[in-house]
Each structure stands twice: as C-alpha cells, then as structure tokens.
C-alpha positions in Angstrom: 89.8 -26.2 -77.8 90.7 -30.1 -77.1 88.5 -32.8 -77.7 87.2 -33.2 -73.7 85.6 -29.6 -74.3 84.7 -30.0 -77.7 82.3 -33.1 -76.6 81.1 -30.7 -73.1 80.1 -27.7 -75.1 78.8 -29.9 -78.0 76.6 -32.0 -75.3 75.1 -28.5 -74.3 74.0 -27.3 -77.2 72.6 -30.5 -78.2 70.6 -30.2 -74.8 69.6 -26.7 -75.4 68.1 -27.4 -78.7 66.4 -30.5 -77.7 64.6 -28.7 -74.9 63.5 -25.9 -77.4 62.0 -29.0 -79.7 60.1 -30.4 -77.2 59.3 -27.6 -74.8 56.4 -25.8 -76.4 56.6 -22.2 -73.8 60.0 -22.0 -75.4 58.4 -21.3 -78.9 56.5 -17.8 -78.5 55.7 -15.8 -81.4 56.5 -12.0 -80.9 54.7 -9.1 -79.0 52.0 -7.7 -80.9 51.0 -4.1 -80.3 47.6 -3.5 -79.6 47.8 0.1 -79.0 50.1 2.9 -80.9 50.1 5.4 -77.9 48.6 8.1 -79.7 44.9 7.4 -81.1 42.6 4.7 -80.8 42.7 3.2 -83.9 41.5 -0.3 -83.6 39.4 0.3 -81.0 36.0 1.8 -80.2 34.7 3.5 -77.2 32.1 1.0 -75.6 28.6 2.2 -75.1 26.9 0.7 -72.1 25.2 4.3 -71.5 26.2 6.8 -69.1 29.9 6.0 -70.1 32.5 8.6 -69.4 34.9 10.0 -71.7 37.6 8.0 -73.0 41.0 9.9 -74.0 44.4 9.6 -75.5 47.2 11.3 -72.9 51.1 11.1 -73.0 50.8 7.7 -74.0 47.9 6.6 -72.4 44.5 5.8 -72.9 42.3 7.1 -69.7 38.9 5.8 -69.5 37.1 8.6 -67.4 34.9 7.7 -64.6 31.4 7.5 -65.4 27.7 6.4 -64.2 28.7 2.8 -64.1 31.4 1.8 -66.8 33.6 2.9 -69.6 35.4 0.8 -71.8 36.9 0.5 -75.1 36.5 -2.4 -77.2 38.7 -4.2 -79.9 36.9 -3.8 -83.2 38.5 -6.5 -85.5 37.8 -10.3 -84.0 39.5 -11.5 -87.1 42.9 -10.6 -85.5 42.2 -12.4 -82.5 43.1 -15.7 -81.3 40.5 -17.6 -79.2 43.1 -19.9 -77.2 47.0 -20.3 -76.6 48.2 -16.6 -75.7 49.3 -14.1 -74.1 48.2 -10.6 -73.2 50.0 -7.8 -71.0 49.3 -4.4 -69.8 49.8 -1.6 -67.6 47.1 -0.2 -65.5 46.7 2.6 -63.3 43.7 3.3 -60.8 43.8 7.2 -61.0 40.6 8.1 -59.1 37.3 6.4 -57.8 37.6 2.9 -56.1 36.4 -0.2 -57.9 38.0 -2.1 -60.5 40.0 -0.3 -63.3 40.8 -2.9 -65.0 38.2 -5.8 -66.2 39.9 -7.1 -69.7 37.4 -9.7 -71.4 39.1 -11.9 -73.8 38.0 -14.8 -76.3 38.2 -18.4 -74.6 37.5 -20.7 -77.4 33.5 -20.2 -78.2 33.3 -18.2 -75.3 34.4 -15.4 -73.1 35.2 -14.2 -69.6 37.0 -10.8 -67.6 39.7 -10.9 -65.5 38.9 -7.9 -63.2 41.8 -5.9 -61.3 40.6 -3.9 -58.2 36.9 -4.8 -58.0 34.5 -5.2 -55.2 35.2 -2.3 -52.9 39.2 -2.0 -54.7 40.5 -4.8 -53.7 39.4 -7.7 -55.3 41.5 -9.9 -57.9 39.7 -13.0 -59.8 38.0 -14.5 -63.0 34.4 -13.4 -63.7 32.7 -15.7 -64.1 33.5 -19.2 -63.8 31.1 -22.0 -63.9 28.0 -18.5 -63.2 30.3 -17.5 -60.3 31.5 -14.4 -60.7 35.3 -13.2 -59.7 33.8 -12.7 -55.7 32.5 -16.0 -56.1 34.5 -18.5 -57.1 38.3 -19.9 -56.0 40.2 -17.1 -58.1 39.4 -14.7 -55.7 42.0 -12.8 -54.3 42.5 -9.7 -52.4 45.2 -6.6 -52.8 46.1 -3.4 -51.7 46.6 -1.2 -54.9 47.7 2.2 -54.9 46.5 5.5 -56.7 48.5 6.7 -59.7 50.6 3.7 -59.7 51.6 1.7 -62.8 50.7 -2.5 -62.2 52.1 -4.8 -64.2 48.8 -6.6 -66.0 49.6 -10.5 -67.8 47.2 -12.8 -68.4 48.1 -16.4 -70.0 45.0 -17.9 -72.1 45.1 -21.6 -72.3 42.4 -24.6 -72.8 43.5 -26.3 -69.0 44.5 -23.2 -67.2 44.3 -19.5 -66.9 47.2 -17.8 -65.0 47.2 -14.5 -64.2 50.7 -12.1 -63.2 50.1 -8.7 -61.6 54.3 -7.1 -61.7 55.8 -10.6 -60.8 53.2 -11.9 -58.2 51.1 -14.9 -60.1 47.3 -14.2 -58.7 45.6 -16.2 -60.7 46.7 -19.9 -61.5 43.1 -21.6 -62.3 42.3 -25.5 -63.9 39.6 -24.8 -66.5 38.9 -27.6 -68.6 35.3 -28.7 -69.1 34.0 -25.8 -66.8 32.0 -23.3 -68.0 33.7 -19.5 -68.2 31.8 -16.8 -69.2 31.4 -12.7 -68.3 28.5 -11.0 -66.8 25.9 -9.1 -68.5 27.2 -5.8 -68.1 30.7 -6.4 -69.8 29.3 -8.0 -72.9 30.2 -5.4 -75.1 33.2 -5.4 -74.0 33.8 -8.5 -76.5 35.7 -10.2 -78.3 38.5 -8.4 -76.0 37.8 -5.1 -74.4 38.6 -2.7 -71.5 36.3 -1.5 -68.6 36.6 0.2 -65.1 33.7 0.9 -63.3 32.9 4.6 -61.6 36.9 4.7 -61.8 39.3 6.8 -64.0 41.9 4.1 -65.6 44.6 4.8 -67.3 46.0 2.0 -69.6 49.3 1.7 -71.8 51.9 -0.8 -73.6 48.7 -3.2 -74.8 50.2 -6.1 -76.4 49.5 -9.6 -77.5 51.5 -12.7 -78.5 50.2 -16.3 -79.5 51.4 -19.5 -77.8 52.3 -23.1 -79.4 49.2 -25.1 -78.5 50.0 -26.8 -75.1 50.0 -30.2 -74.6 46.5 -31.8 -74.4 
C-alpha cells in the first residue's frame, strides 16, 4: 500500500469512528429476549375477567379470544427501562377482528399502548395521548392486515418521540415532549409492559428488548 492510500483508508476509519463517538443510535446495547418460546416464565396471564386462555404453541404464545381482552403481563418492572429503547415483535391476527396487538410500555412515570389492528381491524395509533385515545389523536392510521400472517412489530421509546415500524413501513413517527401519554382504563393491568388483543386470537413470538444511549436533549 503507498502512502496516497495509506492516508485515504486512514481518513475513513478516522471518519467511521468519529461518527460512532458522536452518533448516539450507533451505540445500541444487544437484543434482549423476553420470551424463551416454550413457557411463560416472566410473565403472567392478565386478569381483566372473562379473559380467554392464553397458550404456549410451536413457538408462540396465543392469547385466545375472549369476552373482551386477554393479555399477558411482564412480571418483573425491575428489568425494565422507563425511556431510551427499543422493543420488537411478531404478531399474528389468527381469528376475530379488532386489535391483536395493544403492547403498553413504561414512558418515564407513566405509560401508554400502541395498539395494532383496533377499531373495526384496521386501526394503527398511540392510546392515549394528551386523553385521546389511538382513534383520536394524529397517530392514527389505517391498514389492511391479513389473517394468519406474521407483521413485523417495533416500537422505539424515546423522551421527544415515539416511532413506530410495522415490517419496514414507519406508522408511527409522533413529537411527545411535555404532552401527556397515558393508556385507557381497561389495559391497566397490562403494566409495566404487557400484551392484549381484544375478542381476537393473537399469536405473538421473537419478544425482545434493547436499551438506547440517551438521545440528545
């Protein structure tokens, strides 16, 4: 190698390293699994009466349709992180049609779901922001989602802004500093972070999380 390349290459990897000092998305701490594909250790089936059974199959945990929701919830809030991170999922819709996926997660002091398929099976948003649920508010977004297909489920915890991936489509990219987020009533024991589909079978799989570097302020 003669000097001309010696200074290009060295001029890149000086520029590659500076961008991983200063760019804090490029400093991710590893997938955490939340789920070991065969029981349900760390979590608890949630009781909000009338529930339907919740199962381990192939993999998969199915929560089966019931009088109004079934859910599993997280049972060690120790383990969780409250801001900066990352948590990704695949869903399925196996019967019914309403939402079969409404993850609530920590958001500093506070909480709120982001529900996959409510409203009729559609409907796509952030319950609730500001006392407006997901049908309410600006998150809102509608989709055509298929039976007994696998979705791609991310969502991106941050103290500005929540952002929301479904496969590679981003469907929710929301500005949340000093507004209010919250969940609704009937999801509250779904926290600190928990799973609910209502009068739907959902199957869920490949639950992991990762924390973030803080993001600048």
């Amino acid at each position: 190698m003669n000097l001309i390349q010696s200074i290009f290459f060295g001029l890149i990897f000086c520029g590659i390293c500076h961008a991983e000092e200063t760019d804090p998305t490029a400093r991710k701490a590893s997938w955490r699994s939340l789920f070991d594909g065969k029981t349900l250790k760390g979590w608890t089936s949630t009781e909000f009466g009338g529930e339907g059974d919740v199962e381990i199959e192939d993999g998969q945990i199915i929560l089966r349709a019931g009088a109004v929701l079934t859910g599993i919830t997280y049972s060690d809030e120790a383990e969780l992180p409250k801001m900066d991170y990352e948590i990704r999922l695949e869903a399925q819709r196996v019967g019914g049609n309403d939402f079969f996926c409404g993850l609530t997660v920590p958001y500093a002091d506070s909480h709120f779901s982001l529900i996959i398929g409510g409203w009729g099976g559609g409907l796509v948003g952030i319950s609730s922001l500001n006392s407006n649920d997901a049908s309410e508010n600006e998150t809102s977004s509608y989709h055509a989602f298929k039976a007994g297909k696998w979705y791609r489920i991310r969502l991106e915890v941050r103290k500005r802004k929540i952002q929301a991936w479904i496969d590679d489509e981003r469907v929710v990219n929301c500005q949340v500093r000093d507004r209010k987020l919250s969940t609704r009533p009937e999801v509250d024991l779904c926290k600190p972070l928990g799973f609910a589909s209502y009068q739907t079978t959902a199957a869920l799989r490949a639950i992991e999380l990762r924390r973030l570097e803080p993001a600048e302020d």
